[in-house]
N, C-alpha and C positions, 0 to 999 in steps of 0.2 A: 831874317834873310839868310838865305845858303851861303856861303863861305865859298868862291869861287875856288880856291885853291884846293880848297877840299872834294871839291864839286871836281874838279879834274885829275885831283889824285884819283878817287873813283873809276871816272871814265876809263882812265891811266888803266888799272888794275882789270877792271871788266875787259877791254878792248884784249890788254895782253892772254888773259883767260881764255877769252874768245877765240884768238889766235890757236894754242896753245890743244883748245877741245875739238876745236876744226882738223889741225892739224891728225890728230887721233883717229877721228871720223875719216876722215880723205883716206888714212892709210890702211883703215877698215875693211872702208869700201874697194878699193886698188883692189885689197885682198881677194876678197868676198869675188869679186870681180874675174880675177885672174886664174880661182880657183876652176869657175865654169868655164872657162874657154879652152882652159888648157889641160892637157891629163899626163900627167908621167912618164915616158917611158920605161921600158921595163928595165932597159940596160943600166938607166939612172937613180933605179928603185934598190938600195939596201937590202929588202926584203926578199928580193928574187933573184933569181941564179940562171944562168944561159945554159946549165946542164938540166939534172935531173929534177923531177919535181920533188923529191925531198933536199930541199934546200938546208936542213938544217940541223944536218946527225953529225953527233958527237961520239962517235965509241967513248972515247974516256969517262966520260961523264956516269957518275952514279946513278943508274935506276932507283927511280919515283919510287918507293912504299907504297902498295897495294891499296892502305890505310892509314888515316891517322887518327885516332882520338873516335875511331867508329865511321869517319864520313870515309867514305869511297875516292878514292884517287882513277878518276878513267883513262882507259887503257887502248883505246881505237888507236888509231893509225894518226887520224886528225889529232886526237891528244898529244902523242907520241910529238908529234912532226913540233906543234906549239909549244910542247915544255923545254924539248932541244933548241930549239930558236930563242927563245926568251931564256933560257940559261946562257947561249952563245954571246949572247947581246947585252946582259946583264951582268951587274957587280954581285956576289954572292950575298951582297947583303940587298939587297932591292929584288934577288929571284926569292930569297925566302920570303920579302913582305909581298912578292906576289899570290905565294904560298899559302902565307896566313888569313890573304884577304878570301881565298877561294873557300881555308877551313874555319873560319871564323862564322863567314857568313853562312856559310851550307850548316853549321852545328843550331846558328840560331834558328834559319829556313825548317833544318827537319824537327826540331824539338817542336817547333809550330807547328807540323805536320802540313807545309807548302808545299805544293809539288812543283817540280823544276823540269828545266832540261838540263840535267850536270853536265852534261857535253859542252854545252855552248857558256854556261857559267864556268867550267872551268877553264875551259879558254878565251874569255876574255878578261879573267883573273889575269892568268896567265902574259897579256897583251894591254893591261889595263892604265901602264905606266910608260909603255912606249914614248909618249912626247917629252919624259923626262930627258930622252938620251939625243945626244948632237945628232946623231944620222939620222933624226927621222924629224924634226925640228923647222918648219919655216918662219920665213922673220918674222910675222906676223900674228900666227893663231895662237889663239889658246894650246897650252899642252894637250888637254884634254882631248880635243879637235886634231892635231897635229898625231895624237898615238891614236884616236879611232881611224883615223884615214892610214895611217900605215898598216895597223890593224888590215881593214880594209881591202888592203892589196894582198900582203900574203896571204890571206882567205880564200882573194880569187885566184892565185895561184895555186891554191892548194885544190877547188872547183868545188868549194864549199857553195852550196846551195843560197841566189840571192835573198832569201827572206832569212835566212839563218845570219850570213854577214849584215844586212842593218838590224837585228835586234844586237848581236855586238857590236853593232856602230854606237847605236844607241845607250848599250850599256858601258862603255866607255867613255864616250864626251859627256856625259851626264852622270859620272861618277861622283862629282865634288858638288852636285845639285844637288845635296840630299834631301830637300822639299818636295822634289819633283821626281826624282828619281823613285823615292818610295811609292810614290801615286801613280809609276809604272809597270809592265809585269815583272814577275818575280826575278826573274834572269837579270831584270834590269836595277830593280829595287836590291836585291842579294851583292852583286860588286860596288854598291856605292855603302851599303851595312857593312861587309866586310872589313872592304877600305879603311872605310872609317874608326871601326872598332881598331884597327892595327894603326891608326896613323895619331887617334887620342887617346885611345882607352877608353872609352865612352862603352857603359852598356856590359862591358866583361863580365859585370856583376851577373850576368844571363848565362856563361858559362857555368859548366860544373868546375871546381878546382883542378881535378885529374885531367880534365880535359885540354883545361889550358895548361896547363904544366907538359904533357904529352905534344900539344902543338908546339910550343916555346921549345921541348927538347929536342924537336925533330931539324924545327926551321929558326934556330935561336937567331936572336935583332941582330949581333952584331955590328952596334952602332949606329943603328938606324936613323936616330935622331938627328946625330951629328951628319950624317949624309942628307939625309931628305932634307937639313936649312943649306947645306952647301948647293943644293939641283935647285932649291928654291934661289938662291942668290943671284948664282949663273942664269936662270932665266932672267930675273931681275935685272939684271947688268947686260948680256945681251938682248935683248928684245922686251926692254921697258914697256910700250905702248901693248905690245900682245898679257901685260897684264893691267890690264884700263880693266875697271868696276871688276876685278878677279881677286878674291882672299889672300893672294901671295904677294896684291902692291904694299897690303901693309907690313911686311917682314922688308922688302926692299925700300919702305918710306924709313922703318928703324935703325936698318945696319948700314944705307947708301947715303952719303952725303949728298946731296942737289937730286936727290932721285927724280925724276922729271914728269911722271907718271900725275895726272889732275885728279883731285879725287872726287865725287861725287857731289860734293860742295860745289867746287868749283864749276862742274860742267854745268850746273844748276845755274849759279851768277851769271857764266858768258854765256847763255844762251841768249839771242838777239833780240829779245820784248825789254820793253818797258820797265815792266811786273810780271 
């Protein structure tokens, strides 16, 4: 016979589960929700300015290199506008891993002889960490989702073409999907290669030596490590539930005491059957 006491510790534990992945879902969907009804205004928008439409020149700032390591650095107007904004917005150390991710992945793209649009790969390199930073952050989403929608906006302020702003929608919130992103086109598949390659080292082995040396001296890390767990924590600790089934609960399950976040297990157990 079952052991009643046992039998309700169980229920006990499921019921709280329950609670717990509910809770998660409700604020999902609030989300999800809230996002279609409502749209931004401009004045509330970070990314946009009540002046001119180049929101984002820096005279002081160092001009881009032509080149790095052979890939091309682009040089439009659009490029220009994107590399001053995301240096503006960015820690010196986070604008070079944007850096790395544009030349990492373009060296792997042309050695394969894929063909791109470098415009739009470079800028959404360039924009591809946005949800990292408090200003563009809601309580809720994924980073990924929170810097493609900021993305997003200053594109259309800038009156980037719509079919051009959702492929760098796309190649931004599906940057850290690397199953799915490479089964995308290359624009899309190249920011989640690059990324990658700069965030583990994965695959470098695909560089030439000079190559990465020449990238490393142009746009050196800087600590990178040590930052990229601090951005990961601080989401962590602010907006726990926006990393539900996301690669970054397991760094905030390690280093946060009571982290509150259910993992996959769990949402499995409280869901309402039986079996």
């Amino acid at each position: 016979m079952t052991d009643k006491h046992d039998e309700a510790k169980t229920v006990s534990r499921r019921t709280a589960l329950h609670r717990t992945a509910g809770l998660a879902a409700a604020g999902a969907v609030s989300a999800a929700f809230a996002a279609v009804v409502s749209t931004p205004t401009a004045a509330a928008d970070p990314t946009t300015s009540s002046e001119s439409g180049d929101t984002t020149a820096n005279p002081g700032a160092p001009a881009l290199p032509s080149s790095v390591a052979g890939v091309r650095i682009p040089d439009s107007a659009l490029a220009r506008r994107t590399a001053a904004f995301a240096r503006g917005v960015s820690s010196e150390t986070l604008f070079n891993h944007l850096m790395r991710t544009y030349l990492f992945g373009s060296l792997v793209f042309d050695h394969q002889g894929v063909r791109y649009d470098r415009e739009v790969v470079f800028v959404a390199a360039l924009l591809h960490d946005l949800g990292l930073l408090d200003a563009f952050q809601t309580p809720t989403e994924r980073f990924e989702v929170d810097g493609a929608d900021a993305a997003r906006r200053f594109l259309r302020e800038q009156r980037v073409p719509a079919d051009r702003v959702e492929l760098i929608w796309d190649a931004i919130a599906l940057h850290t999907s690397v199953g799915i992103a490479t089964r995308k086109r290359p624009e899309i598949a190249l920011i989640s290669v690059g990324s990658g390659m700069d965030f583990t080292g994965n695959e470098l082995k695909q560089l030439p030596a000079d190559a990465l040396d020449e990238v490393l001296t142009v746009f050196p890390r800087k600590g990178f490590k040590r930052e990229a767990m601090d951005r990961m924590l601080a989401l962590c600790r602010t907006k726990p539930m926006g990393e539900l089934m996301h690669p970054f609960a397991e760094v905030g399950r390690r280093h946060i005491a009571g982290f509150p976040v259910p993992t996959v297990e769990d949402m499995l157990l409280a869901a309402p059957f039986d079996e």
